[in-house]
C-alpha positions in Angstrom: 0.4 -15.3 -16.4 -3.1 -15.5 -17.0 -5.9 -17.4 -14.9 -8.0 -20.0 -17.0 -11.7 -21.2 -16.5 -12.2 -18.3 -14.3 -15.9 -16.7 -13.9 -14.7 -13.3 -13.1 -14.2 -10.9 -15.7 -14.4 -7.6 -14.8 -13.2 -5.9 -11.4 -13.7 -2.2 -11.0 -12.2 -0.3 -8.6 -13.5 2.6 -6.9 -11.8 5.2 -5.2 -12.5 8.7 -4.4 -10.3 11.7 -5.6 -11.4 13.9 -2.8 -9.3 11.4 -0.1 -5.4 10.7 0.1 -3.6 10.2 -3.1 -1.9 7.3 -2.6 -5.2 5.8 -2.7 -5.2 6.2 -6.4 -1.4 4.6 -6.3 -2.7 1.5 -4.7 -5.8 1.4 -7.0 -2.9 1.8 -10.2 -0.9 -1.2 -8.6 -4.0 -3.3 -8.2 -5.1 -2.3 -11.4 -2.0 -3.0 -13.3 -1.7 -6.6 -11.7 -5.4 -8.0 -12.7 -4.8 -6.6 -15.9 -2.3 -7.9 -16.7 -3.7 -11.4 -15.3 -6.7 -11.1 -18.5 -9.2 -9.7 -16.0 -10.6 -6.8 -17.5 -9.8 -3.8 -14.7 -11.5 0.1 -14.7 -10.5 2.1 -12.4 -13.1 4.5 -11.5 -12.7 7.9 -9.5 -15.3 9.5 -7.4 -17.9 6.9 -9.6 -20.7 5.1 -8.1 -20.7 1.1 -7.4 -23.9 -0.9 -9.1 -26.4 -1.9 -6.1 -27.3 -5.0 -8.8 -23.4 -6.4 -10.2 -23.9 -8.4 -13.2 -22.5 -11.9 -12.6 -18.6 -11.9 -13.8 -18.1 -8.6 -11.9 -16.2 -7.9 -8.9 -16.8 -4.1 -7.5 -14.0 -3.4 -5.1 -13.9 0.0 -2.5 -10.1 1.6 -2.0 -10.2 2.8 1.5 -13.9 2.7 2.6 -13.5 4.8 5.1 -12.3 7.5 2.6 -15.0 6.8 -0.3 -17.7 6.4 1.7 -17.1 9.2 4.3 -16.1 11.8 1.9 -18.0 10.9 -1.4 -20.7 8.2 -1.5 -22.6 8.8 1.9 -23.4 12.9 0.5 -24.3 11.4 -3.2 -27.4 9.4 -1.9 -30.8 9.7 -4.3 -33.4 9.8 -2.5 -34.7 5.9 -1.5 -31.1 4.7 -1.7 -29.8 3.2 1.1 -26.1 2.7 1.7 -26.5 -1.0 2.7 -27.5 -1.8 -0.6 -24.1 -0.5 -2.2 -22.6 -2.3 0.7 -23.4 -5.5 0.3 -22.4 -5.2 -3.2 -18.9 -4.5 -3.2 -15.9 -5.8 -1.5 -13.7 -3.1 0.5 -9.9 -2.8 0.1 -8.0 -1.5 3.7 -4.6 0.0 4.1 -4.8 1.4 8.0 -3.3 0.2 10.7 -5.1 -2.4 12.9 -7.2 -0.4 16.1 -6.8 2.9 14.6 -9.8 5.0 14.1 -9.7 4.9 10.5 -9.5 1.0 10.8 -12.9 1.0 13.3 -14.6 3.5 10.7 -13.7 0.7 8.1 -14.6 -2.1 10.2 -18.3 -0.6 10.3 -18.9 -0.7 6.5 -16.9 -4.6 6.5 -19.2 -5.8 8.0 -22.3 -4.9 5.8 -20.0 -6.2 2.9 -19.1 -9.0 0.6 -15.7 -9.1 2.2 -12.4 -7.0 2.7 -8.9 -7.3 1.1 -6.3 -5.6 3.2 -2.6 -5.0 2.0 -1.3 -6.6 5.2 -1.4 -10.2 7.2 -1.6 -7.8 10.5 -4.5 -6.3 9.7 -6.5 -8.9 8.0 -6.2 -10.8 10.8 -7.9 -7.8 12.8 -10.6 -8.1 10.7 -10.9 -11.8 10.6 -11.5 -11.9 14.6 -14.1 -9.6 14.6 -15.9 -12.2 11.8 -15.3 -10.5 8.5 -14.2 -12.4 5.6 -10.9 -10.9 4.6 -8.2 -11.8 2.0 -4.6 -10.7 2.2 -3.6 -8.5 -0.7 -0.3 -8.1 -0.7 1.2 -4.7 -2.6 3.5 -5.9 -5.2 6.0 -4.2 -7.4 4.0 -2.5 -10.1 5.8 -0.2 -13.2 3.9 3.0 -11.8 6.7 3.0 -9.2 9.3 3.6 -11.4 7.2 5.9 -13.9 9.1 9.3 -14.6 12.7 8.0 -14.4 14.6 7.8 -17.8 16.6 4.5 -17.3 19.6 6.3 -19.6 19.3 9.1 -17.4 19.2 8.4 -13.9 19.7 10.8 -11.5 22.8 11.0 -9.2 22.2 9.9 -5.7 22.7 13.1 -3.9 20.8 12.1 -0.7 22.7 9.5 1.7 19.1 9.4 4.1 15.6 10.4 3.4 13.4 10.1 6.5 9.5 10.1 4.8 6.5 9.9 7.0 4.1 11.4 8.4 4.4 13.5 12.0 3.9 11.8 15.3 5.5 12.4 18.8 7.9 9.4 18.4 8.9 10.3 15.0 9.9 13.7 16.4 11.5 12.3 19.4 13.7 9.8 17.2 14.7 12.9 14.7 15.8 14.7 17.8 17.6 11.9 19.4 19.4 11.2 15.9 20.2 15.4 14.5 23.5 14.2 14.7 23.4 11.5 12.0 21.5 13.4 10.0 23.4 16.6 10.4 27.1 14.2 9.3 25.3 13.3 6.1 23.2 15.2 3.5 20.0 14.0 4.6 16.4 14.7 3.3 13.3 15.1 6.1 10.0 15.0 4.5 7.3 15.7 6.9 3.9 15.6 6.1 0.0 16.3 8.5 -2.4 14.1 8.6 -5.2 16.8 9.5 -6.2 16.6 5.9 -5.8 14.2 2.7 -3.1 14.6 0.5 -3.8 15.5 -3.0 -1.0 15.1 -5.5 -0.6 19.1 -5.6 -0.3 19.4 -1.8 2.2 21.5 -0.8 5.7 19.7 0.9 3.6 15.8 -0.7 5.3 14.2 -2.7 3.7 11.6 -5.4 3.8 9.6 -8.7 6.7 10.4 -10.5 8.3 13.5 -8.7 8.2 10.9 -5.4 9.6 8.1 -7.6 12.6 11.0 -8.7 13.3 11.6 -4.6 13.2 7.9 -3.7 16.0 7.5 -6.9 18.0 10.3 -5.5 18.6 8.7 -1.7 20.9 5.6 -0.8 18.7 5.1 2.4 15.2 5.1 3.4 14.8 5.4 7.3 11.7 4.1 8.5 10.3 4.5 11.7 6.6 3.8 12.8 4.6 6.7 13.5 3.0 4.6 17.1 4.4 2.0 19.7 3.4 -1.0 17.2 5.2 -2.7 14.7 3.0 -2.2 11.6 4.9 -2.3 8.3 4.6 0.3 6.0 4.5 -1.5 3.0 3.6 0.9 0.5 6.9 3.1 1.1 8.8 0.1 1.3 7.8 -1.5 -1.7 8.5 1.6 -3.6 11.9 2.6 -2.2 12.9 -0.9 -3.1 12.0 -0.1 -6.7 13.7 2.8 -7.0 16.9 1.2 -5.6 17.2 2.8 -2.1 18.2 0.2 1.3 15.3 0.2 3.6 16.5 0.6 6.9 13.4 0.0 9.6 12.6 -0.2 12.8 11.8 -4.0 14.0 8.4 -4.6 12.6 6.1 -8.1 12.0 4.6 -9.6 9.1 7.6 -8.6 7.1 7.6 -12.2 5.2 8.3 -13.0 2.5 11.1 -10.2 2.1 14.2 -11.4 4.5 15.8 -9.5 6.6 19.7 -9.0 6.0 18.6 -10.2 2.5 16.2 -7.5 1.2 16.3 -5.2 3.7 17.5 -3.7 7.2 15.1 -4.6 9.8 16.8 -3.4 13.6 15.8 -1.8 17.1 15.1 2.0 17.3 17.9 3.0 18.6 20.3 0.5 16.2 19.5 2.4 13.4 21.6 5.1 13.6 24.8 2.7 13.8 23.2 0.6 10.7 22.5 3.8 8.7 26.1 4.9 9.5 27.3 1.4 8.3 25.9 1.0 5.1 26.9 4.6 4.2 30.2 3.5 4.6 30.4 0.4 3.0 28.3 0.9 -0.2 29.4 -2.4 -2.4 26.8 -4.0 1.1 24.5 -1.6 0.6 24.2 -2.6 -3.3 24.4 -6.4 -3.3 20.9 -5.7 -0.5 19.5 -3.7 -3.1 20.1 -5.1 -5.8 19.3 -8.2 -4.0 15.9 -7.0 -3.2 14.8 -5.3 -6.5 15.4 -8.5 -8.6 13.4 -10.5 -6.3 10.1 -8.0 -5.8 10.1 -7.9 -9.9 10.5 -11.2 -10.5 8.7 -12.8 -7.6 7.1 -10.1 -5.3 5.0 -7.9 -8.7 1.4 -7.5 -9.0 0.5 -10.0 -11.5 1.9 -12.7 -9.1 -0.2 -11.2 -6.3 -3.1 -10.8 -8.0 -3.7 -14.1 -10.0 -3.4 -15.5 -6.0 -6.5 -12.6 -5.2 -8.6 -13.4 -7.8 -8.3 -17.3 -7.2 -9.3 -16.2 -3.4 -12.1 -14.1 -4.4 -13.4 -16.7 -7.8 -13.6 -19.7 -4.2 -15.9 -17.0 -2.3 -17.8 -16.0 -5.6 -18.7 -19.8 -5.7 -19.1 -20.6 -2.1 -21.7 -17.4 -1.7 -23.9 -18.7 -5.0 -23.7 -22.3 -3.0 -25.1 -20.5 -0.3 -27.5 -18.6 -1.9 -28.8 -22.1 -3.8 -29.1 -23.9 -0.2 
């Protein structure tokens, strides 16, 4: 589906290689869905943004906090100040709402054009505090199943795959639940924050070797790392993709997927006996995901997502050049 009569042309997006990797996965979904919308996308890695954007272009940050922090603010000529690439780009967020990555991002906002964040929870964070912010929704995009042959998929030898990061709860809840995991051949991957996570981290999975584990389990347990009901949308997007039931502690801002439907959204201590469930009735597990897949490829992609973004970012385009002419 392509946007007509639009003034944008271009968008670039900048990311930094030196930060997380999945930064670079969510620049390769965004990528892939104005592309395909007949926006001309680049995405550019440890680049600089233009101080002066010609008109038609719209420079976008993937996690300011990250490009800024670990690349651009050490890469300063001499007479360049970092308002001036500020107020030239827009920033996109993927942190969790009161965090201290999300304040360190909220610093650069509000020197910006605007931000785009991958969740209604936070851009609502950011709206409050007087920021213009779009919601940009991660959609299916084909990176997520890049490296499985569809003649050739592999056997699903895992019944659970916990993925996360470590946190006190998360520990507490594995403790709690050894037992479920111990009945069933069960996958644990742990991984630190301390540091970013490059693609060749060891114990990180990424790109097509993660897209390979996700296709090897029937069900991904997710449990938030913090006493908040965030939704990790990234992991759940792409274990939907790869055909694995999301089983998740309660969370909000879970629209438009449907819970029962799509996905198994319970309390903490309910997922064990849901886990146990679907294990044991697998035609339920497959009409969910089945259920799910058709509708985040066929309604929930990135081209859908992103004709919706760049409408929302053409109305600010004109409504800043209004501004500028009053």
């Amino acid at each position: 589906m392509i946007i007509n009569k639009q003034s944008i042309n271009t968008v670039r997006l900048f990311v930094t290689s030196l930060g997380n990797h999945f930064m670079i996965e969510i620049a390769e979904i965004f990528h892939e869905g104005f592309k395909s919308n007949g926006v001309e996308s680049q995405i550019k890695i440890d680049q600089r943004p233009s101080t002066d954007p010609e008109p038609g272009l719209i420079q976008i940050v993937i996690a300011p906090h990250e490009f800024f922090n670990l690349f651009l603010d050490s890469r300063l000529k001499p007479g360049e100040k970092i308002k001036d690439f500020l107020k030239a780009v827009y920033m996109l967020s993927a942190e969790q709402p009161l965090t201290h990555w999300f304040e360190m991002a909220c610093k650069r906002a509000s020197s910006s054009q605007g931000v785009l964040d991958i969740t209604e929870h936070t851009a609502l964070e950011y709206r409050k505090r007087g920021i213009f912010t779009i919601h940009a929704p991660l959609g299916y995009a084909s990176c997520f199943e890049a490296g499985i042959d569809p003649h050739n998929l592999p056997e699903r030898k895992f019944d659970l795959l916990f993925l996360g990061s470590i946190s006190h709860k998360r520990e507490l809840f594995l403790s709690q639940n050894a037992a479920l995991f111990n009945q069933y051949n069960s996958n644990i991957v742990i991984t630190r924050l301390e540091k970013p996570k490059f693609s060749h981290t060891k114990g990180f999975f990424a790109d097509h070797e993660r897209n390979r584990l996700l296709r090897s389990c029937k069900i991904l347990v997710n449990v938030h790392a913090n006493d908040n009901t965030y939704f990790e949308w990234l992991r759940v997007i792409m274990a939907i993709a790869n055909g694995c039931l999301v089983i998740s502690e309660t969370s909000d801002y879970i629209e438009p997927l449907v819970n029962g439907k799509h996905l198994i959204v319970t309390e903490l201590d309910d997922i064990a006996t849901q886990c146990e469930y679907y294990l044991e009735h697998e035609s339920e597990r497959l009409t969910i995901v089945n259920e799910a897949y058709q509708f985040v490829t066929q309604e929930f992609n990135s081209t859908i997502l992103c004709q919706s973004i760049l409408q929302k970012l053409e109305q600010q385009t004109e409504h800043i050049v209004e501004l500028q002419r009053v």
